[in-house]
N, C-alpha and C positions, 0 to 999 in steps of 0.2 A: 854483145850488148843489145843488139840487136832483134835476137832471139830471147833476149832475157824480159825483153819491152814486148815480145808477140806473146809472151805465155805468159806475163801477167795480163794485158789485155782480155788474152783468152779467159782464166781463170775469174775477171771481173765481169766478162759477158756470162759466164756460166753462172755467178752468184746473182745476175741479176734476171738469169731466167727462174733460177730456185723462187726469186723472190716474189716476182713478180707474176707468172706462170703456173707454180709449183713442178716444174718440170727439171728434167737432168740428161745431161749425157753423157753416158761411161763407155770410155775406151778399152777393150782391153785384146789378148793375142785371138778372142773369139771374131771380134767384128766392134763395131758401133752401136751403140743401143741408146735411142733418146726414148726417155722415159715420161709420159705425161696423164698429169692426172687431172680428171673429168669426177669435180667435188662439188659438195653442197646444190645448189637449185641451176638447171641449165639457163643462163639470162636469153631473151628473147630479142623483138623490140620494143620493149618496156624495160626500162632501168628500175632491176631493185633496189631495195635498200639498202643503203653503207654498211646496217647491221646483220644483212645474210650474206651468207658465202655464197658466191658464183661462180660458174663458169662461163665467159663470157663467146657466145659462136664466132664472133667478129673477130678474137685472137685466134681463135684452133684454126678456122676455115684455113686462113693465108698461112698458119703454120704447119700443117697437113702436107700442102702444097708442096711447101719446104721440105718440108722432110721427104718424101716420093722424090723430090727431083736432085735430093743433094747428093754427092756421088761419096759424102764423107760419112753418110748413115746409114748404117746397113738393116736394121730394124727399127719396130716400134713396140715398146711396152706402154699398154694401156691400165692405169690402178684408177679404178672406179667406186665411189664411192658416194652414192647421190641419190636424194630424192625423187627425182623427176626435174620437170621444170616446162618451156615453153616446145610445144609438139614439132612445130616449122622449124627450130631451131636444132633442138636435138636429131630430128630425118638427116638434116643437112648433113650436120655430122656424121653421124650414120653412113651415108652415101659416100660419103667421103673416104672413111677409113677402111671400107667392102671394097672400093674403086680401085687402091692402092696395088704395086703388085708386088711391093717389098714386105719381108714378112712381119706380120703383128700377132701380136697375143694380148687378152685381157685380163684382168683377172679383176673379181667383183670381192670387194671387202668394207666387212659391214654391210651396206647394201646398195643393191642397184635397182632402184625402183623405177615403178611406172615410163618414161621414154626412157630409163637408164639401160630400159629390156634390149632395145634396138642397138644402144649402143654399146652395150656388149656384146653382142652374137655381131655385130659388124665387124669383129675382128678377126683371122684364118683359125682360132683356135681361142675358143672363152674357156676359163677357168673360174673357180668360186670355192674360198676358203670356207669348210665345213661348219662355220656360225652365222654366213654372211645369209641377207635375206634378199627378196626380189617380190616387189607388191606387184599384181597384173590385174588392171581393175579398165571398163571402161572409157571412152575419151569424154572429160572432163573440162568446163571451163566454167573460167572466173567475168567478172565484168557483166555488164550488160547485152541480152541477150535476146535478139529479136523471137517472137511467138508466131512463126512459120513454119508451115509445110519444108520450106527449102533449109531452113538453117536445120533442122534434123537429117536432113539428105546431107547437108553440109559434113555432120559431126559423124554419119554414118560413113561419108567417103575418106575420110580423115583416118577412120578408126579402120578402115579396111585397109588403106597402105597400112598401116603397122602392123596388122596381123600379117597381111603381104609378106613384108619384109621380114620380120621374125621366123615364121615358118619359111621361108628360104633362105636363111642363114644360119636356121639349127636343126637339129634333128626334131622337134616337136611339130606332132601334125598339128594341122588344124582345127580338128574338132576338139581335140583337147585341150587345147592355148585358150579355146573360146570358152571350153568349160569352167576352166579358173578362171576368165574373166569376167562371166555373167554367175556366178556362186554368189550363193546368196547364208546369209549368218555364218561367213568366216570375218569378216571386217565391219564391226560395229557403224552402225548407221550409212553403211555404205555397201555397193557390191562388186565383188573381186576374191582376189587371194593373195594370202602372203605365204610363198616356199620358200624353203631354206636349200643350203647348200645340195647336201643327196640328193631330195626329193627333186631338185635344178637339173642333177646330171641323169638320175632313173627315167624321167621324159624326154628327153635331150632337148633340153632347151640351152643348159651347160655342155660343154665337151666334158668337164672332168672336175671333180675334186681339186683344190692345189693351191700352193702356199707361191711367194716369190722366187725364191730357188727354181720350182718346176715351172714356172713361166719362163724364167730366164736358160734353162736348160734347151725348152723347147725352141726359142730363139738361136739358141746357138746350134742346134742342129739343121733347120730351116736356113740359115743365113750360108753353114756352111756347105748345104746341099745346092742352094743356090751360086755358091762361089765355082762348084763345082760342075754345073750345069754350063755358066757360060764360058767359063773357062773349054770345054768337050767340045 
């Protein structure tokens, strides 16, 4: 009875990360895999509105966390799917999921734009199904905006972690990360680029082509080479 009351409990906290989070965890004879998805606009601190989708950093940070230190999760899949959102917010993340030493993979569908760049190449191994897209434009803001010398050095050191970070977590050098993102007449009244899938992995800013099955493959390989490692 006892164990009849821990696995419905369990089953209740699992429907209420689906619900709440959009996240999962599957057991199976491979290992553990919590699954978590990073959708619509990443929230800042500024609360959007009720009517966009967010991901909020204040959940993932301390769940991140969780997940690295639990000894009952053996991986992390990452399904990304997002606009961009708030720059400080998204690094964080970022930082976070590079820092890890359990294995992750991402996979970008539909698209991973603007900070969504970072936070797929923060995973040991990004993937991107063959329709999905990835805008690389400039660092951009909204609101009010001081007319200084300094707040350009601001937006200039800003926009320099992310290139940072992106060319050290993919195969894409530098000069050509920066070329798509100062092109000019590929995105209407704006400038940047928008690649698709191939064109993501032919500059290695993608590791590879690939659907959910080869994400989850490559986990299970990873997880089991690591069982096997500490086990030696």
């Amino acid at each position: 009875m006892d164990q009849n009351i821990k696995d419905s409990q369990t089953r209740e906290e699992d429907r209420r990360q689906l619900q709440d989070l959009g996240s999962a965890t599957v057991k199976n004879e491979h290992g553990t895999i919590y699954t978590l998805t990073i959708i619509g606009q990443v929230e800042g601190h500024q609360i959007l509105p009720e009517t966009a989708k967010t991901t909020k950093y204040e959940h993932i940070l301390p769940l991140l966390a969780s997940i690295e230190e639990s000894p009952e999760i053996d991986g992390l899949l990452i399904l990304l799917n997002t606009v961009g959102g708030d720059i400080e917010a998204g690094l964080a993340i970022s930082e976070m999921i590079a820092g890890m030493r359990k294995p992750t993979v991402s996979l970008v569908l539909g698209g991973g734009h603007s900070i969504g760049i970072p936070l797929a190449v923060s995973a040991k191994r990004c993937m991107i199904a063959p329709t999905a897209s990835m805008t690389i434009h400039p660092v951009r803001m909204t609101g009010v905006v001081v007319g200084a010398p300094q707040t350009y050095q601001y937006f200039n050191r800003i926009q320099e972690q992310i290139v940072d970070f992106v060319t050290s977590n993919s195969g894409i050098t530098r000069e050509r990360f920066l070329s798509y993102m100062m092109a000019t007449g590929e995105i209407a009244t704006d400038v940047g680029s928008v690649i698709y899938g191939r064109e993501a992995v032919e500059v290695g800013l993608v590791d590879q082509l690939g659907s959910v099955g080869d994400a989850l493959e490559y986990l299970h390989r990873q997880i089991e080479e690591r069982k096997n490692t500490e086990e030696g």
